[in-house]
C-alpha positions, 0 to 999 in steps of 0.5 A: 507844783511850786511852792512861795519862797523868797529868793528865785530869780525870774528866769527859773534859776535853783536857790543857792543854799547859802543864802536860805539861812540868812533871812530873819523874819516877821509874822502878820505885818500890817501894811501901811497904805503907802506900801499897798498903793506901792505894790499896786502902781508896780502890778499895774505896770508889770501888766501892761503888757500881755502875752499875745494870744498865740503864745498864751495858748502855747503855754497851756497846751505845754503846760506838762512838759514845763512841770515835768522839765521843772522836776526833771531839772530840779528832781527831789531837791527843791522843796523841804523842810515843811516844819509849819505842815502839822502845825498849820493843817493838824488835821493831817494827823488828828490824833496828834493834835497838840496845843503847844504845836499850835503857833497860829497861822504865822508860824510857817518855816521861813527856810521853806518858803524861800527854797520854793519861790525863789531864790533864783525866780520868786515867780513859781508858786512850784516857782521857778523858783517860786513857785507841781505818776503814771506807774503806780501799779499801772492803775491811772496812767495819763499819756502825754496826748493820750486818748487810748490809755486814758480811756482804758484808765478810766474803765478801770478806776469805774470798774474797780470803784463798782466793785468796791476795791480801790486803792485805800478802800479798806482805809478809815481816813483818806487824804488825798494831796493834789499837786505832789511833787517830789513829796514833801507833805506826803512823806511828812504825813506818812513819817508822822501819822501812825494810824493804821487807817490812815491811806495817803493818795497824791497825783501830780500833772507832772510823769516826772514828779510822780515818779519821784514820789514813787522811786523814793525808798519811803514810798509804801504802796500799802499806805500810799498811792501815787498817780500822774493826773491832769486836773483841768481834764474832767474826764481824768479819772480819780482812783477812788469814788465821790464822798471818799476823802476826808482831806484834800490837800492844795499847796501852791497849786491852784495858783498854777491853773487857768483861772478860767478853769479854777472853779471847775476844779474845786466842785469836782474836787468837793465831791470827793469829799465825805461830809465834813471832810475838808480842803486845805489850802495855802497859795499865793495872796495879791500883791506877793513879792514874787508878783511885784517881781515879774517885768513887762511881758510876762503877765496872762491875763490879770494877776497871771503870770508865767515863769521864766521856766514856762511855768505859770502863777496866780495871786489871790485875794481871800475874796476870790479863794472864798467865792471859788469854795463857797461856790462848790457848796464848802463852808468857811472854816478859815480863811487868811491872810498870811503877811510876813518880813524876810529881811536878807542879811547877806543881801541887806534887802527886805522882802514881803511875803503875802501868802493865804491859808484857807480850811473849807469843809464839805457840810454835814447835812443838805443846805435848803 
């Protein structure tokens, strides 16, 4: 999926290298209540208006063929330089935890979020450019419309898990990332994390994601399983059993999901997870620049609102992130607010970032 950046248009253009290096920026901003009543008074308008019904359910039921359209266009090129992942989530590589790493939540790379967003479309959390693997040894594969396929899938993820042998089950620390991409927190972690126990799985919505992932010269399926998976399907296998994972990764990719089907989401993808292992999070806070970006006509429903690439945009509050993990049966570890200046020299204009950071972690023992 689409992560934030600082300088997509709305309608879904590609970020134009020259100008993601011109940016300086501010960490941890306080707002004054002026801008707050500003940003606000500007969703208000860009809300007033929502999609007629008919089209809403049309971009549901084509959600895929816009994130495969997305990746097919923009291919591996999109999101990179996620210099801020180890030092943000170190727990994606426990044995390297390093205190000079550690630069507080704020210290995300500046280049990176911009390429992700926009420089052409702040609107996609994958964005347009805001902003999301079927082949993988054949194992999981999820047809376009697919009922046969799926079921046979299915069948074999439960007789494998039955069994015991799965993808990664020799592994002593298992991560899973939901909403690849192209890759650029899974290779990151692979290049990185050197544990021999360490097995990396990652799924995307997208066919033409996955295989993106899968055709990359790093890609090593002794270390690594990648597969296409449809997150608002609860009947779409997962590869590995409940109580499997010590990490679940969701970067910029919840945002893209109805928000009716959020919650449904995070319990199934808290079962996966080993007691006290972990979510991470990092998604789009309210009032981001690219949420004040969006024109009449765009919005969903509240806070939701679609690119001008098809794709689709949510904007948190910590409140909502907090009541979606608590409700799974999670516990708070971190959650906040990451509030940053970018300031465009070549285009002399200023632009304010509001993304949110979350840690929440599966307990240990059974609550009463």
């Amino acid at each position: 999926m689409r992560e934030g950046s600082g300088g997509l248009s709305e309608g879904g253009s590609s970020p134009d290298p020259a100008r993601l290096f011109q940016h300086n920026a501010w960490d941890n901003v306080e707002w004054s209540e002026e801008q707050e009543a500003s940003a606000r008074s500007k969703v208000q308008e860009n809300s007033s208006q929502l999609l007629p019904q008919d089209k809403q359910e049309e971009y549901e039921v084509n959600a895929k063929k816009y994130w495969d359209d997305f990746y097919k266009i923009h291919e591996n090129g999109f999101f990179k330089d996620r210099h801020w992942l180890f030092t943000e989530f170190p727990e994606l590589v426990p044995h390297r935890i390093s205190s000079q790493n550690r630069d507080s939540v704020h210290g995300f790379s500046d280049t990176e979020e911009s390429k992700k967003e926009g420089l052409g479309s702040c609107e996609n959390c994958h964005c347009s450019l805001e902003t999301r693997t079927e082949k993988q040894l054949n194992l999981v594969k999820s047809p376009p419309e697919g009922h046969t396929e799926e079921l046979a899938a299915q069948k074999h993820s439960e007789l494998s898990q039955c069994d015991g042998h799965y993808p990664g089950s020799a592994a002593s620390y298992r991560i899973l990332e939901v909403g690849c991409g192209a890759g650029n927190t899974v290779f990151p972690i692979l290049q990185t994390n050197n544990d021999p126990g360490l097995f990396v799985y990652c799924c995307d919505f997208s066919t033409a994601a996955v295989d993106l992932v899968q055709n990359n010269a790093e890609y090593d399926s002794s270390r690594c399983f990648a597969f296409v998976h449809d997150l608002c399907n609860d009947q779409s296998p997962f590869p590995m059993p409940e109580e499997s994972l010590d990490i679940v990764i969701l970067i910029f990719v919840l945002s893209a999901i109805l928000p009716e089907k959020m919650q449904c989401i995070v319990t199934r993808l808290s079962r996966l997870l080993k007691p006290g292992g972990m979510i991470l999070l990092r998604d789009y806070g309210r009032y981001d620049l690219a949420q004040l970006r969006f024109k009449k006509g765009q919005c969903l429903s509240d806070n939701f609102y679609v690119r001008g690439d098809g794709t689709r945009v949510y904007f948190f509050t910590q409140d909502e992130l907090d009541h979606l993990f608590t409700t799974a049966g999670l516990e708070k570890i971190q959650n906040l607010l990451d509030r940053r200046l970018q300031v465009n020299r070549g285009k002399q204009m200023t632009m304010y970032r509001v993304w949110i950071q979350c840690k929440y972690c599966k307990p240990t023992t059974l609550q009463p």
